[in-house]
N, C-alpha and C positions, 0 to 999 in steps of 0.2 A: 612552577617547578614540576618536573615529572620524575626526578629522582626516586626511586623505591624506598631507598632505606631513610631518607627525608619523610615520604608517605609513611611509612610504617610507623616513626620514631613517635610521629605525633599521633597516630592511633594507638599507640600504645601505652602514651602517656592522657592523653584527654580522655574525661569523664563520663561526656555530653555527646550526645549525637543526636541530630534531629534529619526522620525519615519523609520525605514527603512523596504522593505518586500523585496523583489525577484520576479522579473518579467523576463519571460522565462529563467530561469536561472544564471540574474545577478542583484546584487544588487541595491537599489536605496537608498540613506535616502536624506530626508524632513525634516529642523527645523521648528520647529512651536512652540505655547504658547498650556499649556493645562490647566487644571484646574479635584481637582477631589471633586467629591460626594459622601459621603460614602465608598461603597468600589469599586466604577470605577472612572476610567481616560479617562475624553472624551478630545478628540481632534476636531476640525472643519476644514472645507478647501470647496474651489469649487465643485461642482456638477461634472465639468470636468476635474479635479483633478484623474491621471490615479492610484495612487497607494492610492485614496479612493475607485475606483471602484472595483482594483483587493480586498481590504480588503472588500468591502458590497460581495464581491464572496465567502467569504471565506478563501482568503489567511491569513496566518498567521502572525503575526506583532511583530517587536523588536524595543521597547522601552527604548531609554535612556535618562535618567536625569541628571544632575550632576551641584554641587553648588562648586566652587574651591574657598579656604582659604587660601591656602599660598604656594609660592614658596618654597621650601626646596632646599637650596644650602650647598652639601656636601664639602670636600677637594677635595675628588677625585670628577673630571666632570661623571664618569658613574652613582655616586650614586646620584645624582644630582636627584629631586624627589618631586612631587605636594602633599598638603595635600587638604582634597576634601571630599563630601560626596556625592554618586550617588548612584543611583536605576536603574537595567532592569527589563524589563520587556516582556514578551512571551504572548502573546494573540491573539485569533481572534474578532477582531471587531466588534461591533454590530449598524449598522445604526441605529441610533434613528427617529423615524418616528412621536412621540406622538407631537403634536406642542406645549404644555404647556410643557412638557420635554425639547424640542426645543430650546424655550426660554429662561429655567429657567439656561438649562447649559448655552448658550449665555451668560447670566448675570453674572454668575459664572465666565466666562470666561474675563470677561470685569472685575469685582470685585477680581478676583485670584491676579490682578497686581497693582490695582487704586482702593483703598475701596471707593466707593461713587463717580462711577464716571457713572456706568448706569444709575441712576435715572436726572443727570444731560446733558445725550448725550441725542439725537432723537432714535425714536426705530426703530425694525427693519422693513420695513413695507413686505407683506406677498410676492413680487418680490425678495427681500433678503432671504427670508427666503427658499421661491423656489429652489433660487441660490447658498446655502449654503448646507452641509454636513456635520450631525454633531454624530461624532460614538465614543460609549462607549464599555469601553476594563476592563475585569474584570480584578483587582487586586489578580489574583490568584498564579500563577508563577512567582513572584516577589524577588528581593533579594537586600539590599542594601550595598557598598562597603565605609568602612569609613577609612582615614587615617588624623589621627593629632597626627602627633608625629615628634621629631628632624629628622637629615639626621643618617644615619641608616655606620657607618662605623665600618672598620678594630680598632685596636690598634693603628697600625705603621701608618696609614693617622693620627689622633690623633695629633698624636708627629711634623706634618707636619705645618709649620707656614704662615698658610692659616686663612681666617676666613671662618668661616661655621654657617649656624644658617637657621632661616625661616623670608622670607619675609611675615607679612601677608597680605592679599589679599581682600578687600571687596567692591562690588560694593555697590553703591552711587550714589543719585542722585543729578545732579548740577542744576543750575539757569535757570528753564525754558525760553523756547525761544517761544513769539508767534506768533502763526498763523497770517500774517496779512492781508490775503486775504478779511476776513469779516469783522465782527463788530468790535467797540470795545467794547471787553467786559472784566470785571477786571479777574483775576487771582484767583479759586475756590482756597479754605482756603487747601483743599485736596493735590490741588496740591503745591502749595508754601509750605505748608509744609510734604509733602510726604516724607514716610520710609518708606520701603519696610517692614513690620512686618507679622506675620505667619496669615494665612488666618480666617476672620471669615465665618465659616462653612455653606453657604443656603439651606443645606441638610434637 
């Protein structure tokens, strides 16, 4: 599918993103958190982060996303099969260098996964920000890959007295655990009751 708002829905809503490029000829990927704006997908990482440096070079970047729904178990084990909705992605990277851009993905980036939870953390102060890398990849060469449907069989598996069907699948969060190194302090309304819901937009 090449649909935008298909692409978007599941960047917006998935966790996980794993970065991969080619450095002298062999591959590397990198899972990370992204977040997007508009119509780029920034990613962040360390300054000394070697497959952020070969991408501020110009290398070229593959991007996958993917949110998984349900196990699909067939009769026969080959057809045995994930239902799932993911997105790649093809881009060269653009370091972001504007410090209020900087920031504002940061925030993005912290709000993508925890609505309301940067205005409550300490920010960044400008040694982090030094130390940080943060590059946006247009949404251009994008595609997203969708399966929800049963296990996919013959006739004669059919007739086979096995059961077959779909597990569904959906991450969920459990009963926070806290920090107890520092204060104590109570449990933000955010968190205690946190759902992962589709992003609201600081674009």
């Amino acid at each position: 599918m090449y649909d935008r708002k298909v692409i978007y829905d599941i960047l917006d809503e998935a966790m996980l993103c794993h970065l991969a490029i080619a450095i002298d000829g062999e591959p590397f990927v990198l899972p990370t958190i992204h977040t997007r704006l508009g119509d780029k997908l920034y990613l962040h990482g360390s300054n000394q982060n070697r497959l952020y440096k070969k991408i501020a070079d110009g290398a070229t970047a593959w991007l996958s996303i993917t949110i998984l729904e349900g196990l699909v178990l067939a009769r026969s084990g080959l057809h045995h099969s994930m239902n799932y909705r993911s997105v790649v992605l093809f881009a060269k990277g653009e370091k972001v260098e504007d410090r209020e851009e900087k920031r504002h993905v940061l925030e993005a980036l912290v709000e993508q996964n925890v609505p309301g939870r940067w205005e409550d953390s300490r920010q960044p102060t400008e040694q982090e920000l030094n130390a940080t890398t943060v590059t946006a990849f247009p949404i251009d060469d994008a595609s997203a890959k969708v399966r929800n449907c049963p296990p996919i069989e013959t006739n004669a598996d059919r007739e086979l007295p096995i059961w077959a069907g779909v597990v569904p699948i959906k991450l969920c969060a459990q009963e926070p655990i806290t920090e107890t190194a520092g204060l104590d302090v109570p449990i933000p309304a955010y968190v205690c009751d946190y759902e992962k819901l589709p992003k609201v937009s600081l674009s």
